[in-house]
FIBA-439334 format. One record per residue (C-alpha): residue number from 1; residue in three letters; x, y, z. Coordinates in steps of 0.1 Angstrom, whole numbers, plus 5000, padded with zeros to 4 digits. Each point is the difference from the previous one (the first is absolute). Layout:
BEGIN
+-----+-----+------+-------+------+
!   n ! res ! east ! north !   up !
+-----+-----+------+-------+------+
! NUM ! ALA !    X !     Y !    Z !
...
+-----+-----+------+-------+------+
END
This chain:
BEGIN
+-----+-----+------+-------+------+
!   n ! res ! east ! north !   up !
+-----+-----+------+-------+------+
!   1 ! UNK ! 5000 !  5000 ! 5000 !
!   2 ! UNK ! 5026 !  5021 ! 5009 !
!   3 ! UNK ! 5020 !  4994 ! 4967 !
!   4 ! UNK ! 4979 !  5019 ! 4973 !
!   5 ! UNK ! 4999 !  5036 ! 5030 !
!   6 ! UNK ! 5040 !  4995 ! 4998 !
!   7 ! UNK ! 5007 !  4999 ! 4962 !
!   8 ! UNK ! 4981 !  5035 ! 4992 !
!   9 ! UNK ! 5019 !  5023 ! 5025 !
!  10 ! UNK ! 5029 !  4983 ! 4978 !
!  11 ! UNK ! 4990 !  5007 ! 4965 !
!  12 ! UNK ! 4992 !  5036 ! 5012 !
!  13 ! UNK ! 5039 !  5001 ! 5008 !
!  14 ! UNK ! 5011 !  4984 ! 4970 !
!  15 ! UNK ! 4982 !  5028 ! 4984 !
!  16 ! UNK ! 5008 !  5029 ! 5017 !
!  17 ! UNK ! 5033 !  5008 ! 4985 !
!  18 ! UNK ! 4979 !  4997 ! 4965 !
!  19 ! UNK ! 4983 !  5031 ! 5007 !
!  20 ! UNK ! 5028 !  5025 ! 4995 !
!  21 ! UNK ! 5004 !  4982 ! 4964 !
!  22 ! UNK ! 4962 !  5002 ! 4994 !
!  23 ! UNK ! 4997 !  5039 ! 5007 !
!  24 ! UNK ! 5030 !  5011 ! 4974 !
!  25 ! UNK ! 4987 !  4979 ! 4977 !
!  26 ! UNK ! 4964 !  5016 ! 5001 !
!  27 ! UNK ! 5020 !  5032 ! 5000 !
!  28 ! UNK ! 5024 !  4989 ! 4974 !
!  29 ! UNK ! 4968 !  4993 ! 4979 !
!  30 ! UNK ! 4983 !  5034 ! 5006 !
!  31 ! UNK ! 5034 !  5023 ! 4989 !
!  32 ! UNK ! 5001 !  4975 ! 4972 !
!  33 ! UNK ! 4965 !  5005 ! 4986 !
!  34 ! UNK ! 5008 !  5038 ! 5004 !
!  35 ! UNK ! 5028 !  4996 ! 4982 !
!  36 ! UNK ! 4985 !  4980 ! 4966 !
!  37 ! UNK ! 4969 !  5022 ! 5006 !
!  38 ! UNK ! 5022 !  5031 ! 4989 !
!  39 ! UNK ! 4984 !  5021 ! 5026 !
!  40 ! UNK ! 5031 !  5026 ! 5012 !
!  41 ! UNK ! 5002 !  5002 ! 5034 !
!  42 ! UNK ! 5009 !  5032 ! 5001 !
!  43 ! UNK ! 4968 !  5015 ! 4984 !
!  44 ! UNK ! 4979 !  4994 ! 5034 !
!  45 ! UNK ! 4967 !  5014 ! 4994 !
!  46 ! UNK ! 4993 !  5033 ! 5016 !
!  47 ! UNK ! 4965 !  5012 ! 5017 !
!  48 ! UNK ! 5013 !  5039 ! 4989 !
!  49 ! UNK ! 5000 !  4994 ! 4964 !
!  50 ! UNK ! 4977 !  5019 ! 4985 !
!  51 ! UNK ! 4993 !  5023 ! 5033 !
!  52 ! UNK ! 5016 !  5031 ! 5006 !
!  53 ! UNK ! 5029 !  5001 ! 5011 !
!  54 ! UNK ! 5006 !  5010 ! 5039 !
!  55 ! UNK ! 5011 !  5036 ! 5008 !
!  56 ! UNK ! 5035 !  4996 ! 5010 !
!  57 ! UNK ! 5022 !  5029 ! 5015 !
!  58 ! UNK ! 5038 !  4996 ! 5009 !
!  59 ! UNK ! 5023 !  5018 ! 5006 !
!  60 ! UNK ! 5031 !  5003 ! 4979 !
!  61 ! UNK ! 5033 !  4981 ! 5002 !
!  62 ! UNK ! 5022 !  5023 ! 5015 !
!  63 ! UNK ! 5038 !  5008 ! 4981 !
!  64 ! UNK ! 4983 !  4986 ! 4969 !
!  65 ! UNK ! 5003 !  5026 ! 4973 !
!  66 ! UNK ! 4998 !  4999 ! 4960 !
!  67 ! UNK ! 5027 !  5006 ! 4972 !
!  68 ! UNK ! 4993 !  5038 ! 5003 !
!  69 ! UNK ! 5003 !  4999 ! 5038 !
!  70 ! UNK ! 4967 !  5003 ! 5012 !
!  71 ! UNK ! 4985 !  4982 ! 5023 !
!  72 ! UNK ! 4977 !  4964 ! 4989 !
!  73 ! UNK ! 4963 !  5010 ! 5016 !
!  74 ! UNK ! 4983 !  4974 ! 5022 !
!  75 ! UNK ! 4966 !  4983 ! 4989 !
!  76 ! UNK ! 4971 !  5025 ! 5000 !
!  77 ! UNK ! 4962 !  4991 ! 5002 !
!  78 ! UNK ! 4998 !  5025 ! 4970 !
!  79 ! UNK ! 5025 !  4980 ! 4979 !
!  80 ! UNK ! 4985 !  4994 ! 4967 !
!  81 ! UNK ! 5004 !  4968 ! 4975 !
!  82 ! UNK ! 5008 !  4985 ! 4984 !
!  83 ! UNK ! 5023 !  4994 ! 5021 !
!  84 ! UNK ! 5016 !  4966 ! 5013 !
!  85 ! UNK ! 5006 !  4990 ! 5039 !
!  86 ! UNK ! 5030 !  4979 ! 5012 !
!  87 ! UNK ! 5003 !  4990 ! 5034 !
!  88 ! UNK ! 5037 !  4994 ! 5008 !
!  89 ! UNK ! 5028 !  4996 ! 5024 !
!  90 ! UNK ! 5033 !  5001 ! 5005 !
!  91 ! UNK ! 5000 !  4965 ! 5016 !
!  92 ! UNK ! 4979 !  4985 ! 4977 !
!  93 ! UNK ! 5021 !  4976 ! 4974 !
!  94 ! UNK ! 4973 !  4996 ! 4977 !
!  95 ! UNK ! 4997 !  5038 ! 4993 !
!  96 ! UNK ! 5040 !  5007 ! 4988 !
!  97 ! UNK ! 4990 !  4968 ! 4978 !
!  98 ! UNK ! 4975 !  5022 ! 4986 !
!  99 ! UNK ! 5019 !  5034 ! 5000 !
! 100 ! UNK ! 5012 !  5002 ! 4965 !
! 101 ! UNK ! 4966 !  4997 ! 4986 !
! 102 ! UNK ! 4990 !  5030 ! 5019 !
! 103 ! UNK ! 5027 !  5020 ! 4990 !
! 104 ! UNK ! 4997 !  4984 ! 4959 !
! 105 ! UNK ! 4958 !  5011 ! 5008 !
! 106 ! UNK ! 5006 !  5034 ! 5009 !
! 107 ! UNK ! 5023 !  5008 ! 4971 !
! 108 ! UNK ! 4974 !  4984 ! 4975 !
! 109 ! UNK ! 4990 !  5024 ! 4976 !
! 110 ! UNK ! 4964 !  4986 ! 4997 !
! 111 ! UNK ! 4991 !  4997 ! 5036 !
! 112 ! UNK ! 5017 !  5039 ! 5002 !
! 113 ! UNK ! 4977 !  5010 ! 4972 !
! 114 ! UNK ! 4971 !  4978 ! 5017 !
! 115 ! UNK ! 5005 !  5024 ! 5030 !
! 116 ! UNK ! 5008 !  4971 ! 5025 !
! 117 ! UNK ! 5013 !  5009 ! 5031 !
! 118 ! UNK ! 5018 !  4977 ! 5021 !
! 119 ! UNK ! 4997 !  5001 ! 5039 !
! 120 ! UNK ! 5022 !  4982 ! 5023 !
! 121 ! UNK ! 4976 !  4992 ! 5033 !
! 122 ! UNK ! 5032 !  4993 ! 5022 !
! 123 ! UNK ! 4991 !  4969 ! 5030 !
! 124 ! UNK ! 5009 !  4996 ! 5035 !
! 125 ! UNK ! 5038 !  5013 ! 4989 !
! 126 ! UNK ! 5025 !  5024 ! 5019 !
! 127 ! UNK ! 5002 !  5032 ! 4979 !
! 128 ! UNK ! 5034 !  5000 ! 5000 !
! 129 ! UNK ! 5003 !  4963 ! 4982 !
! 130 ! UNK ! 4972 !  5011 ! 4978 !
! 131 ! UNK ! 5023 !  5029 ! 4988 !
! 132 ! UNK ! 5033 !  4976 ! 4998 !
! 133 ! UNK ! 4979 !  4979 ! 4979 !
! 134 ! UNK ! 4987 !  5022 ! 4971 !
! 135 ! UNK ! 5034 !  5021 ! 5001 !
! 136 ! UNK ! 5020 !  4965 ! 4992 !
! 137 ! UNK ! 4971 !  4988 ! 4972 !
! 138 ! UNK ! 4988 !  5029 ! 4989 !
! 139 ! UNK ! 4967 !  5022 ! 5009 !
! 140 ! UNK ! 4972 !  4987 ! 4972 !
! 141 ! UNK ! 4969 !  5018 ! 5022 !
! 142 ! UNK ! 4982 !  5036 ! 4993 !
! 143 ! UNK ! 4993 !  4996 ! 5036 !
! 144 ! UNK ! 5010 !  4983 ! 5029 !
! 145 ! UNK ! 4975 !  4997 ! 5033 !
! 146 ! UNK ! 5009 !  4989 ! 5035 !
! 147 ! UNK ! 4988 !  4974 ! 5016 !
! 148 ! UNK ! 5020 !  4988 ! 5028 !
! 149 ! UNK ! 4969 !  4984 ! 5021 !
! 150 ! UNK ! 4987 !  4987 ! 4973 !
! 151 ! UNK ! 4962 !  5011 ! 5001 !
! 152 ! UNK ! 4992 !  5013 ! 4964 !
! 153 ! UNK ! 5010 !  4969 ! 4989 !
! 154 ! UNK ! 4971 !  4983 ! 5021 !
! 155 ! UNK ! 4977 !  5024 ! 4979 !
! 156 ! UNK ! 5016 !  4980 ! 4970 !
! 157 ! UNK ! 4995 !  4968 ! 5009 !
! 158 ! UNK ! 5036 !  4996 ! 5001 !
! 159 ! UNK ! 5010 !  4958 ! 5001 !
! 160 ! UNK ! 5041 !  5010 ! 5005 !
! 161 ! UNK ! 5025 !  5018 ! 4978 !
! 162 ! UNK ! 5001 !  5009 ! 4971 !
! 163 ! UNK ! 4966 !  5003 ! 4989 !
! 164 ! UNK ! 4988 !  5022 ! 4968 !
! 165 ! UNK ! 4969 !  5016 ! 4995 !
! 166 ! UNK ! 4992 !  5019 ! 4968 !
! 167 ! UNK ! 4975 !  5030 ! 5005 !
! 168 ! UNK ! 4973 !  5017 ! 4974 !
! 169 ! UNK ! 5005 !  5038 ! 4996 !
! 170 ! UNK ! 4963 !  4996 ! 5018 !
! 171 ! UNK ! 5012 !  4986 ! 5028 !
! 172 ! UNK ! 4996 !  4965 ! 4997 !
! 173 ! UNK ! 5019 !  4972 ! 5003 !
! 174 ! UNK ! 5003 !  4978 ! 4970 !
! 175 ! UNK ! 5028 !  4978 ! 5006 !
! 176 ! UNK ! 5019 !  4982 ! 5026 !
! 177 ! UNK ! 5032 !  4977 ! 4995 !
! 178 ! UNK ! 5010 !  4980 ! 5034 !
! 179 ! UNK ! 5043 !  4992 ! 5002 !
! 180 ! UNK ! 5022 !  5018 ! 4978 !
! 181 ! UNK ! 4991 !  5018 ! 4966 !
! 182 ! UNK ! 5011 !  4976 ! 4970 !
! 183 ! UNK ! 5005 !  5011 ! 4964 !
! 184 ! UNK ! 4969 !  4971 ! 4996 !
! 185 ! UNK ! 4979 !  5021 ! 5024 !
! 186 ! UNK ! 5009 !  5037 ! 4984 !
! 187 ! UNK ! 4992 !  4987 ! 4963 !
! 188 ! UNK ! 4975 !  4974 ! 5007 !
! 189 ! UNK ! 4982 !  5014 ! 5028 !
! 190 ! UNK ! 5005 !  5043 ! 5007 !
! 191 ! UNK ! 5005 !  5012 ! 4969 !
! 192 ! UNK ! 4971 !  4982 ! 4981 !
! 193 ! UNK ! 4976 !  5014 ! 5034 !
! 194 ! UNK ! 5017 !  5036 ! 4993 !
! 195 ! UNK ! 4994 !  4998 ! 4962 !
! 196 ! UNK ! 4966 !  4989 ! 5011 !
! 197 ! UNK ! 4991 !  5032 ! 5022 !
! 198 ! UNK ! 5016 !  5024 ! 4977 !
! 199 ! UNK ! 4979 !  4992 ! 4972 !
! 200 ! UNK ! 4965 !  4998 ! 5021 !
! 201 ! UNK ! 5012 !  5039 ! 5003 !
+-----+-----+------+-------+------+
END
């Protein structure tokens, strides 16, 4: 009688160092069905697309100044699109990966003539490093807004750095990348969007 009680507690051990196995490979399966799906990852859906875009004041970075010496202006709630939000940091690897195609974005002669405006939305970051950081890559931003508490970014709907949002002269927010911008994500996802709003003009 006492035989059949004895072998289950048993086959439950046997099995108990299965289980670890079993959960990455029902995790294994779900990245892989995202992956052959071709869903990016990195185009998370947004709730704010298509809503306007919140009203964001920061201050400016301070010591940051253009080529003719001026000083870069922080974010204002009047600032007027099209314009293009980055968040960034200085400790964020994923946004000096990205750098370049700032910089190569705001010398582009059709986004200029498109009237884009790019504005660095700069996270949880000492000012100081945030300064180091565009004086070694280079400054690609029309504007640069403080936000070393990071609660504008909350407004956002912010997931982590760097994040882009592409903003309607009206106001509203018509697209978001998630991770670092990508030459894929600027030709295949922004600029079609931007060539998009321009025309409904």
């Amino acid at each position: 009688m006492n035989a059949p009680a004895n072998t289950s507690p048993r086959r439950r051990r046997r099995l108990l160092p299965l289980l670890p196995l079993a959960l990455f490979g029902g995790l294994a399966g779900v990245f892989l069905f995202q992956l052959l799906s071709g869903h990016d990852p990195q185009t998370l859906p947004s709730a704010l697309i298509g809503q306007p875009a919140p009203r964001t004041e920061l201050p400016p970075l301070p010591g940051l100044l253009r080529a003719d010496g001026t000083a870069v202006p922080g974010i204002g709630a009047a600032s007027v699109g099209p314009r293009l939000v980055n968040v960034f940091a200085s400790w964020c690897g994923p946004c000096r990966q990205e750098h370049p195609l700032l910089l190569a974005m705001a010398r582009d002669p059709e986004l200029r003539a498109a009237g884009l405006r790019i504005e660095g939305l700069n996270y949880k970051d000492r000012s100081d490093n945030a300064l180091g950081f565009l004086r070694e890559l280079g400054n690609p931003y029309d504007a640069v807004g403080v936000d070393e508490a990071g609660r504008a970014t909350i407004d956002w709907g912010v997931y982590g750095v760097p994040e882009t949002f592409l903003v309607s002269p009206d106001g509203t927010i018509l697209w978001k990348q998630t991770g670092p911008l990508t030459p894929q994500a600027v030709t295949g996802g922004l600029l079609p969007v931007l060539r998009q709003s321009a025309a409904a003009k």
